[in-house]
C-alpha positions in Angstrom: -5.2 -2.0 -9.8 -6.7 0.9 -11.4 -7.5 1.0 -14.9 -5.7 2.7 -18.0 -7.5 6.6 -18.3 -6.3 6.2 -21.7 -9.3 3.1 -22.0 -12.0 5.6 -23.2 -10.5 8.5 -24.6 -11.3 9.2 -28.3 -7.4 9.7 -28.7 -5.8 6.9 -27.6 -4.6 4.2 -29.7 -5.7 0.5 -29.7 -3.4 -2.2 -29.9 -4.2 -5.8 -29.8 -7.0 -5.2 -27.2 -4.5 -2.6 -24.8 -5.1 1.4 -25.2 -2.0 3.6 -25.4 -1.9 7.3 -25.5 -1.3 9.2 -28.8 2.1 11.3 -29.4 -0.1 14.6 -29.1 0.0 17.6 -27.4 -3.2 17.0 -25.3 -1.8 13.4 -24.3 1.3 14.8 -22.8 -0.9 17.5 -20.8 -3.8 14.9 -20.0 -3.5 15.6 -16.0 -5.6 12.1 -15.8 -2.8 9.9 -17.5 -0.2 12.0 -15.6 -2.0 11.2 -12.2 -2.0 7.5 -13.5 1.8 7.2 -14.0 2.2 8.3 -10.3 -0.1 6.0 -8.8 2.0 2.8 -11.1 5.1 4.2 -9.6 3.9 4.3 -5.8 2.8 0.6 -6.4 6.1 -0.8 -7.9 8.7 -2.9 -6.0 12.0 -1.5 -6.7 13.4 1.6 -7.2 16.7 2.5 -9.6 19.7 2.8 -7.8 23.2 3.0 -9.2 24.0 2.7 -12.5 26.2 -0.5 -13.6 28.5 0.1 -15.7 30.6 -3.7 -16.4 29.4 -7.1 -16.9 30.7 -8.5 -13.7 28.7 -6.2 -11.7 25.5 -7.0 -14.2 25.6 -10.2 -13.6 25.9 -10.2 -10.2 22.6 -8.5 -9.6 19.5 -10.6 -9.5 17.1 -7.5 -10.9 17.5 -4.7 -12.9 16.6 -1.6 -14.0 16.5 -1.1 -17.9 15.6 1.7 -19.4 13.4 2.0 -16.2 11.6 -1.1 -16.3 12.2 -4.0 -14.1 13.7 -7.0 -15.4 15.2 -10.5 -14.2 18.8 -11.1 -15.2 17.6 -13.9 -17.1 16.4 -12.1 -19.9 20.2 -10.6 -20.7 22.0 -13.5 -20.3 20.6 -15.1 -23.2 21.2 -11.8 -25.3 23.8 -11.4 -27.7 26.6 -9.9 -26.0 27.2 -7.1 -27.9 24.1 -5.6 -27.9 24.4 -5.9 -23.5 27.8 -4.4 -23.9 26.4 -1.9 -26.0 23.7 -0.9 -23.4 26.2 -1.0 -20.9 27.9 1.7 -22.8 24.7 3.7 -23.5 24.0 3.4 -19.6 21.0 1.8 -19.9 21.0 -1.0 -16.9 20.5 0.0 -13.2 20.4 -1.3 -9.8 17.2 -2.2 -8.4 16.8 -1.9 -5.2 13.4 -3.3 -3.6 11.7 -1.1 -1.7 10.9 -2.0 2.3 6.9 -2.6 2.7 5.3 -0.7 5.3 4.3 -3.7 7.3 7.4 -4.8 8.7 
């Protein structure tokens, strides 16, 4: 995997031994973290599809999408179920749909 370009910049931020870009101008123009956030989302294993917009249809999905991370449908079920319902509403849940490897 390739490392973090934000690892030895004098503007990053260090938190609990990880590096994270700063909210400043020069972070959101850095064309090295920019080039980094492609190559993550070349190497990931779904995609967003649809959004999902009931329960039913939620919890028939194995993985999702929220907020566009990937997540097992474990995590929501032991959520409150207002605060799914409420990201329901907000739109915040997708499909993932798993992307076909190049070897078959």
């Amino acid at each position: 995997m390739k490392q973090n370009p934000c690892r030895y910049c004098a503007l990053s931020t260090e938190v609990y031994g990880k590096y994270y870009s700063s909210h400043l101008e020069q972070c959101r123009d850095c064309e090295n973290l920019k080039k980094h956030k492609e190559y993550l989302k070349t190497h990931r294993k779904f995609i967003e599809g649809e959004p999902i917009t009931n329960l039913t249809e939620l919890l028939q999905q194995e993985w999702v999408m929220w907020y566009h991370r990937t997540k097992h449908i474990e995590v929501f079920k032991s959520m409150q179920i207002r605060i799914v319902l409420r990201w329901l509403e907000i739109g915040a849940f997708r499909k993932a749909i798993r992307k076909e490897s190049e070897e078959n």
